[in-house]
NUTI-413212 format. One record per residue (C-alpha): residue number from 0; residue in one letter; x negated, y negated, z negated. Coordinates in steps of 0.001 Angstrom, whole numbers. Layout:
NUTI-413212
PT / NUM / a / X / Y / Z
...
//
This chain:
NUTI-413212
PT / 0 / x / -6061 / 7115 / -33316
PT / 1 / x / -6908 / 4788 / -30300
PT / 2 / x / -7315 / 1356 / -30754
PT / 3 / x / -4792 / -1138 / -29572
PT / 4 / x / -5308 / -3680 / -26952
PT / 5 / x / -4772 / -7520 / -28326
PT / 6 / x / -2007 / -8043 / -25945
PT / 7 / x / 10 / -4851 / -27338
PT / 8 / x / -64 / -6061 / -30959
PT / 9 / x / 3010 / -5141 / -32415
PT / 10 / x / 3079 / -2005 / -30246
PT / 11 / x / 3332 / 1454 / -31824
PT / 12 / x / 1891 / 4162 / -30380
PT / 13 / x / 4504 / 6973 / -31043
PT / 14 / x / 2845 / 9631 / -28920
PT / 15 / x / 263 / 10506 / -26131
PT / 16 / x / 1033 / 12218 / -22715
PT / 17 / x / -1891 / 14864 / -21451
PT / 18 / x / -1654 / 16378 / -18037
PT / 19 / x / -3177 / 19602 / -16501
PT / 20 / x / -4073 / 19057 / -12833
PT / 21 / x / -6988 / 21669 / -12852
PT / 22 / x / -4581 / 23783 / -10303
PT / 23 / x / -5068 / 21223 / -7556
PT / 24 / x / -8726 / 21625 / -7971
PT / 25 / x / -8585 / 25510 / -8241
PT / 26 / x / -6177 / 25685 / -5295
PT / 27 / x / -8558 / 23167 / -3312
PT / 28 / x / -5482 / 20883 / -2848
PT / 29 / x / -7758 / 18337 / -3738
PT / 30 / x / -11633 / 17444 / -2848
PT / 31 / x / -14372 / 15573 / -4839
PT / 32 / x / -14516 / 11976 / -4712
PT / 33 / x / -18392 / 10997 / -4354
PT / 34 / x / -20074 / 8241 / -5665
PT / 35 / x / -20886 / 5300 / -4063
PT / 36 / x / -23976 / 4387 / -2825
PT / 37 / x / -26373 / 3145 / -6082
PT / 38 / x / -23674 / 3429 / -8686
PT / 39 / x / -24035 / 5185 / -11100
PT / 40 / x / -21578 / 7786 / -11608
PT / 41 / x / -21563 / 11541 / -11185
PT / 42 / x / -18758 / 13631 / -8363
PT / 43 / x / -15833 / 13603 / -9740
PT / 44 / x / -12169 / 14226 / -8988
PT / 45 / x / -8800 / 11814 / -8515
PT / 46 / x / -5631 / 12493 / -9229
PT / 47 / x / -2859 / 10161 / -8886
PT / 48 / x / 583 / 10689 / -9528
PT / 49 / x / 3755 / 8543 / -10821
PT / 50 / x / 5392 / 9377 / -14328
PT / 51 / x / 9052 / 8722 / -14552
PT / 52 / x / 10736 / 8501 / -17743
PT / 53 / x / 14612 / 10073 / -17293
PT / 54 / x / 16859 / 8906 / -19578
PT / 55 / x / 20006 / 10299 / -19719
PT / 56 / x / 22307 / 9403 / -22568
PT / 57 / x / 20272 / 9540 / -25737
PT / 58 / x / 17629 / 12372 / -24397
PT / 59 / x / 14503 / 11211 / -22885
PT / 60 / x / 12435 / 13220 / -21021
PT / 61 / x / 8864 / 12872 / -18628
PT / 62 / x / 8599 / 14237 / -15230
PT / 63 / x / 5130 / 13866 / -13627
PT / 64 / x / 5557 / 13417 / -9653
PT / 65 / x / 2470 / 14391 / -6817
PT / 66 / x / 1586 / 13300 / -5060
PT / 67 / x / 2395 / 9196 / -5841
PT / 68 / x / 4748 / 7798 / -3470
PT / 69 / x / 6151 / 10860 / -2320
PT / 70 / x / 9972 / 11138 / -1641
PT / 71 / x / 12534 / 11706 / -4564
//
């Protein structure tokens, strides 16, 4: 279980969200973000993209959205 941040006591965690974005890499949509100079951190790859929760009546659902920003 993750640990909760002080400001979200109270919250309950009542699930976790995991996304597969490995076909932007494999279909070179994306390219390697490289570290800057003298830090410390190895090539690596950035992703960003809005969730939207869709509520309609009592269902809920996720959509993930790519690139962030784009049009609806």
């Amino acid at each position: 279980m993750r640990k909760i941040k002080a400001g979200c006591l109270g919250a309950t965690v009542i699930g976790i969200i995991e996304t597969d974005m490995a076909f932007l890499k494999e279909q070179n949509l994306i390219q390697p973000v490289e570290p800057e100079e003298g830090v410390r951190a190895k090539r690596h790859y950035k992703v960003e993209y809005e969730l939207v929760m869709i509520v309609n009546d009592r269902n809920m659902g996720w959509e993930a959205r790519y690139p962030a920003g784009g049009e609806v």
